[in-house]
Backbone bond lengths (Angstrom), bond angles and torsions (degrees), N, CA, C in turn:
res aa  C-N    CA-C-N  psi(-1)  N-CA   C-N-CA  omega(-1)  CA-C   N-CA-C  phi
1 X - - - 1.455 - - 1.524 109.31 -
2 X 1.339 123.39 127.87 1.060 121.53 -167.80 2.119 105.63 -90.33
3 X 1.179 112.05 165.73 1.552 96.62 -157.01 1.738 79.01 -113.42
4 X 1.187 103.65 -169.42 1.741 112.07 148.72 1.083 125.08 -163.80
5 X 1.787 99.58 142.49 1.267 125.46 -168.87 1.570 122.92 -57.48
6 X 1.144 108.95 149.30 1.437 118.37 -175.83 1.891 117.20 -141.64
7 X 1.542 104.23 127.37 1.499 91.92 -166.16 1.715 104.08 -98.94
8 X 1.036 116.98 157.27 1.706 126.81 171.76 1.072 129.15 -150.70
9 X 1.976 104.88 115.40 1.169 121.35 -173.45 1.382 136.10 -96.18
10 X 1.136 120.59 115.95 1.499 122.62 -164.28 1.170 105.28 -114.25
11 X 1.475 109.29 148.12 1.997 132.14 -175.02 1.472 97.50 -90.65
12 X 1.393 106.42 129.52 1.309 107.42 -174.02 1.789 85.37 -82.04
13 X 1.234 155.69 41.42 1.172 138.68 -175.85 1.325 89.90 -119.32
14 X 1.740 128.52 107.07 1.767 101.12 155.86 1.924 80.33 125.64
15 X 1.344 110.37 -22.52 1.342 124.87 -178.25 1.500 107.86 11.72
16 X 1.010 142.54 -82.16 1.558 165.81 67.23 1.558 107.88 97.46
17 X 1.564 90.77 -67.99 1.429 110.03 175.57 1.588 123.88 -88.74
18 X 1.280 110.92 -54.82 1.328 141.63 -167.20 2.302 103.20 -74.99
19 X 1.330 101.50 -10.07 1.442 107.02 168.60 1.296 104.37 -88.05
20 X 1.433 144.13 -0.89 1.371 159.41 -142.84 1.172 108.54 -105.00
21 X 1.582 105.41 -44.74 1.500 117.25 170.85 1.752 109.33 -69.07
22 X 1.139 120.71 -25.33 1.673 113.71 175.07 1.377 96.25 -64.91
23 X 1.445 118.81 -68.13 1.633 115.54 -154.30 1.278 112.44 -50.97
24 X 1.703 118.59 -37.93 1.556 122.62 162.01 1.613 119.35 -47.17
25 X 1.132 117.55 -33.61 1.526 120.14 176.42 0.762 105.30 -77.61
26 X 1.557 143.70 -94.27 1.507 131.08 163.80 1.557 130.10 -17.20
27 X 0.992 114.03 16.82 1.838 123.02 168.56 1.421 102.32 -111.00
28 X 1.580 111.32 -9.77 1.144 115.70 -164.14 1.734 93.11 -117.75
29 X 1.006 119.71 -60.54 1.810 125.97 -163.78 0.905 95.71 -98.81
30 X 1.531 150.83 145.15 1.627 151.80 160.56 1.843 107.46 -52.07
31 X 1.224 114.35 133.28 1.425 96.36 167.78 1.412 134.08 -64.53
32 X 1.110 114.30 -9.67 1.144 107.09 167.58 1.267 125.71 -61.68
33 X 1.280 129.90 -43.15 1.116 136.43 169.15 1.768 115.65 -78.07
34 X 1.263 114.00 29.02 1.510 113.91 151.16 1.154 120.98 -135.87
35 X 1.311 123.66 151.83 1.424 137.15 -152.78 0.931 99.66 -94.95
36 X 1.748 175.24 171.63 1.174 146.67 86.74 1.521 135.09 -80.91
37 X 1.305 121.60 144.34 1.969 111.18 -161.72 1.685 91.78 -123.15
38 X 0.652 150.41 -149.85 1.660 178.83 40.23 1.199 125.87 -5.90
39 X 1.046 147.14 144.76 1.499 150.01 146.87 1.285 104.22 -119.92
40 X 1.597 105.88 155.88 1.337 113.08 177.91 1.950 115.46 -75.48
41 X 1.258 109.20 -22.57 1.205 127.19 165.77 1.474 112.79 173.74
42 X 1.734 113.56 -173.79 1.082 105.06 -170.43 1.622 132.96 -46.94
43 X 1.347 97.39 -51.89 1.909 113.38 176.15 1.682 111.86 -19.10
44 X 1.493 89.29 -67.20 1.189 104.16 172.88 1.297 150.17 -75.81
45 X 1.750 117.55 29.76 1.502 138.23 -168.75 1.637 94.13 -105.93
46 X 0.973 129.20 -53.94 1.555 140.23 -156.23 2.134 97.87 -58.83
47 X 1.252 106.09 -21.96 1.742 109.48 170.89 1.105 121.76 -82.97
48 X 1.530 107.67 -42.02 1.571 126.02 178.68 1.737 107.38 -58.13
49 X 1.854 93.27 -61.86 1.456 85.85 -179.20 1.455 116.16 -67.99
50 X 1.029 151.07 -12.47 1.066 172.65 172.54 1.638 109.96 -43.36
51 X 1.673 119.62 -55.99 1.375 167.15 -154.79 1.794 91.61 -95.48
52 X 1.097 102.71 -73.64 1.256 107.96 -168.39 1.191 110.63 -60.04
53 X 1.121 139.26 -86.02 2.241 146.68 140.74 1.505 84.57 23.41
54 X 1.291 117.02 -83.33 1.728 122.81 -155.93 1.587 114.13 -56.69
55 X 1.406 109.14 -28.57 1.349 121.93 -177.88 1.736 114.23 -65.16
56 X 0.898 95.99 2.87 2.160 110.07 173.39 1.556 99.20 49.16
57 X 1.292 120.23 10.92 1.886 106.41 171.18 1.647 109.31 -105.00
58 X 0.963 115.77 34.43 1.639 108.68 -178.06 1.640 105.01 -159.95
59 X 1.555 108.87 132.56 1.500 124.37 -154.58 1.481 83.14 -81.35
60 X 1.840 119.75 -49.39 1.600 115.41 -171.51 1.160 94.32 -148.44
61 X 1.791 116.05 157.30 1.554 120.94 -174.21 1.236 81.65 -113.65
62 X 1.605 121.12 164.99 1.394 128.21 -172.44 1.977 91.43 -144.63
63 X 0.947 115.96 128.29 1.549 113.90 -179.60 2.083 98.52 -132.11
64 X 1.695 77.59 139.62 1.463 64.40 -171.79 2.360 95.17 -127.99
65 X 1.205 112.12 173.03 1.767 96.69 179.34 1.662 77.82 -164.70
66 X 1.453 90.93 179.57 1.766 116.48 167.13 1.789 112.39 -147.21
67 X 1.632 108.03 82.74 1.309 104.87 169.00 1.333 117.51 -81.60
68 X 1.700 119.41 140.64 0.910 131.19 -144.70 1.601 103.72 -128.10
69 X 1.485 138.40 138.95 1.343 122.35 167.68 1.063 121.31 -86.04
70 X 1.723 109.08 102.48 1.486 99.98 -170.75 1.476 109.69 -95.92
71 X 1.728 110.24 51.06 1.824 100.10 160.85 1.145 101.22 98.13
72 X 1.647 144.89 -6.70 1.050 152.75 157.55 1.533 124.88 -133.06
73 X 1.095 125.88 -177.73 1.350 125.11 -152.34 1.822 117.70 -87.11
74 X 1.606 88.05 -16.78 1.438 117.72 -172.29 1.709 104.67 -16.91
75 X 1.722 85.78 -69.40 2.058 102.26 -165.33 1.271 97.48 -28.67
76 X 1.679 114.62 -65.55 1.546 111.70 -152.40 1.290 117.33 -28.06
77 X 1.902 107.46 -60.52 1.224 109.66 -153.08 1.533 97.97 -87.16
78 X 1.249 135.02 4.20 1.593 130.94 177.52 1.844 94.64 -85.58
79 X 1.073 112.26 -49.07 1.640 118.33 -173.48 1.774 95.39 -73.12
80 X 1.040 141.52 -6.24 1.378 110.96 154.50 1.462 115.97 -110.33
81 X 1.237 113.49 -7.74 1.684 101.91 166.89 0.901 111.97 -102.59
82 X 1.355 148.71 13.74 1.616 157.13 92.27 1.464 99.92 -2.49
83 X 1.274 107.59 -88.02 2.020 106.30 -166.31 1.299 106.08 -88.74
84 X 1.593 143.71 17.57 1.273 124.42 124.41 1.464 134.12 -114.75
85 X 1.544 113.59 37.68 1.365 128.10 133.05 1.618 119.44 -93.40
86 X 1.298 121.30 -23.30 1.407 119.79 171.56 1.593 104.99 -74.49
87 X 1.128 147.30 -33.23 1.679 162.56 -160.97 1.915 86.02 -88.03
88 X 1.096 128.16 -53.60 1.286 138.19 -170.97 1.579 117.34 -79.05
89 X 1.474 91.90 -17.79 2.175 88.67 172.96 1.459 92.33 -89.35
90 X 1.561 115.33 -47.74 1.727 104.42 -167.94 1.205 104.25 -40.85
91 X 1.631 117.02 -72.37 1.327 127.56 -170.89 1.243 117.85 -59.95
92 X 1.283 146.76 7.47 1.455 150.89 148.23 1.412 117.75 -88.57
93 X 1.468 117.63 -18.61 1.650 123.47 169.12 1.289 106.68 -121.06
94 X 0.777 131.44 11.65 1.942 118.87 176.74 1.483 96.25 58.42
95 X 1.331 127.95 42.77 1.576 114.27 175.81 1.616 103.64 -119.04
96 X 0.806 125.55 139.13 1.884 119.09 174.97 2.078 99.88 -80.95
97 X 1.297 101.68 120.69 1.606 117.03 170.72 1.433 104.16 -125.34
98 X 1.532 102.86 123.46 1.693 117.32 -172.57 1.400 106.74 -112.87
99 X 0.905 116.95 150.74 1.373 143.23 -162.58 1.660 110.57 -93.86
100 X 1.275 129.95 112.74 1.438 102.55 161.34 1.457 80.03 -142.07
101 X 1.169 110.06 90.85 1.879 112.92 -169.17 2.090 74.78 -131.23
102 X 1.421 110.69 127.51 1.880 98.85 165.03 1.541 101.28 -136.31
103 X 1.099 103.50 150.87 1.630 118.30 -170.76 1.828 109.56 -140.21
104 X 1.761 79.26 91.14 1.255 102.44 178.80 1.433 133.29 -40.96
105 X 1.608 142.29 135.03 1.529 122.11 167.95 1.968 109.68 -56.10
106 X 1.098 98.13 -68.18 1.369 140.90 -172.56 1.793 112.60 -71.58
107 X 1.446 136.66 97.09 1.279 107.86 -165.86 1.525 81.00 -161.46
108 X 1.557 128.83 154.26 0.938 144.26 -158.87 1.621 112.47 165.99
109 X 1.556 91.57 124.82 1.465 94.06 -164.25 2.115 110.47 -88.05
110 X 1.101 74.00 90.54 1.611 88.61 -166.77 1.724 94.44 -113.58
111 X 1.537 122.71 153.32 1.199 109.65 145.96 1.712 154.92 -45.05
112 X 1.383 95.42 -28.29 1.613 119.63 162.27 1.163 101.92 -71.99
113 X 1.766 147.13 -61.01 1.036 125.11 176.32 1.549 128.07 -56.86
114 X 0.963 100.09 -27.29 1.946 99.48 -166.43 1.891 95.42 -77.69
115 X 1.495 104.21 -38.72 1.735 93.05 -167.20 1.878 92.45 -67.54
116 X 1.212 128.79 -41.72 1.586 117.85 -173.64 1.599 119.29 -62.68
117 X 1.659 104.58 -26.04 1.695 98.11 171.84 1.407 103.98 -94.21
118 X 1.645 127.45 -24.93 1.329 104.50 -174.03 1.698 109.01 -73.51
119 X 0.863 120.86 -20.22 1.756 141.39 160.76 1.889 114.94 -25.15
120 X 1.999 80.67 -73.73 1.212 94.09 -173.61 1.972 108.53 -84.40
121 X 1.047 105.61 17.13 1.912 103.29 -172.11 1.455 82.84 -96.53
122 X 1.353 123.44 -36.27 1.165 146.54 -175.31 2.119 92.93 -40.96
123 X 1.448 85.83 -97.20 1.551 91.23 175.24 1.381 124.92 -41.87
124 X 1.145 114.69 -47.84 1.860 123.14 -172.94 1.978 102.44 -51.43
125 X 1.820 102.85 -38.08 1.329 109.59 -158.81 1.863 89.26 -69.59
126 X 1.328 119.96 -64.91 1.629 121.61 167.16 1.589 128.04 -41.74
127 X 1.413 111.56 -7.63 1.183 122.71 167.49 1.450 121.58 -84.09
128 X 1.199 119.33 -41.46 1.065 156.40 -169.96 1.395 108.78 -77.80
129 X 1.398 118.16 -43.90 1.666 130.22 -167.91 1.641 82.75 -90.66
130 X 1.500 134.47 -24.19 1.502 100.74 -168.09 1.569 91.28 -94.85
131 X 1.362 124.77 -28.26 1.498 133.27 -166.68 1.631 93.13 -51.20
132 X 1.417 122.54 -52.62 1.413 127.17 -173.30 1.341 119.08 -71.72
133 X 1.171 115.85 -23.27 1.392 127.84 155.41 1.825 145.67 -61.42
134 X 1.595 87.58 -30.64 1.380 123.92 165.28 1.917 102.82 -73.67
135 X 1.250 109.86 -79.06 1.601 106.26 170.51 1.205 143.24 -25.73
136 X 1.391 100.43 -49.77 1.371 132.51 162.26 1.465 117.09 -27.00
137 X 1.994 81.58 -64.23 1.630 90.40 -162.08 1.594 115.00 -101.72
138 X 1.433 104.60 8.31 1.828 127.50 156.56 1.005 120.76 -62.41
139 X 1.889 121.65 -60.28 0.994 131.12 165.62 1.753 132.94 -57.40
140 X 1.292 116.11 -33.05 1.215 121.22 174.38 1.741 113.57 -80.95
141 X 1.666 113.41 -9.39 1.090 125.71 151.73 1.379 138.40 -54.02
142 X 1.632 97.40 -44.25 1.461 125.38 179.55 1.346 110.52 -75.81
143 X 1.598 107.95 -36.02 1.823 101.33 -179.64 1.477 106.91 -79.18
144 X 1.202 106.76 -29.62 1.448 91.33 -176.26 1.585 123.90 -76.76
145 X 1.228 106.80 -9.21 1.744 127.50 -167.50 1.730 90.68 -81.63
146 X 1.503 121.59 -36.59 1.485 131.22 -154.65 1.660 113.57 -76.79
């Protein structure tokens, strides 16, 4: 039985936390069957996945980041052209690319904060691995129905 591949992109920014969301996916998908890439941070995921989708070896790309407000206005506009260049690779390749990129109100690099997002990157990443799993197996529903 042949399986299928799935790629996942992580922001090297936040490293720490934001790798949290892989181990959650892989509780969910075997690793073998996921790819993993790097990004230098968020900005820069929406090309990768972009690259990857088009490359016809991956059923869904999963990208994951942690934008942060660092005291200026920056995040906003990085966290929405983040999730509408990721919305814009799916829909330019027919590939499903999921999001587990979150951009906190409230964030402070304290120990209490990092154990509650590395927690929840935790869950979002297993959310994410079944969300892509669900699609997956929607879409290969749909072609075959067609």
């Amino acid at each position: 039985m042949t399986h299928t591949q799935y790629a996942f992109i992580k922001a090297n920014w936040h490293s720490d936390i934001v790798d949290q969301a892989l181990a959650g996916f892989c509780e969910v998908i075997p690793g073998a069957q996921v790819d993993v890439f790097d990004a230098p941070g968020a900005f820069e995921m929406p090309l990768l996945a972009r690259d990857l989708a088009a490359s016809g070896r991956y059923g869904a790309v999963t990208t994951a980041a942690f934008v942060v407000d660092g005291g200026i206005y920056r995040h906003d506009f990085v966290a929405q052209a983040v999730v509408d260049g990721l919305m814009r690779a799916s829909l330019d390749t027919g590939v499903p690319v999921l999001s587990v990129s979150l951009t906190p109100h409230q964030y402070h690099a304290t120990p209490h904060h990092d154990a509650i997002y590395r927690a929840h990157f935790v869950e979002k990443g297993r959310e994410a691995a079944e969300a892509a799993l669900a699609i997956v197996k929607t879409r290969l529903a749909v072609q075959k129905a067609a």
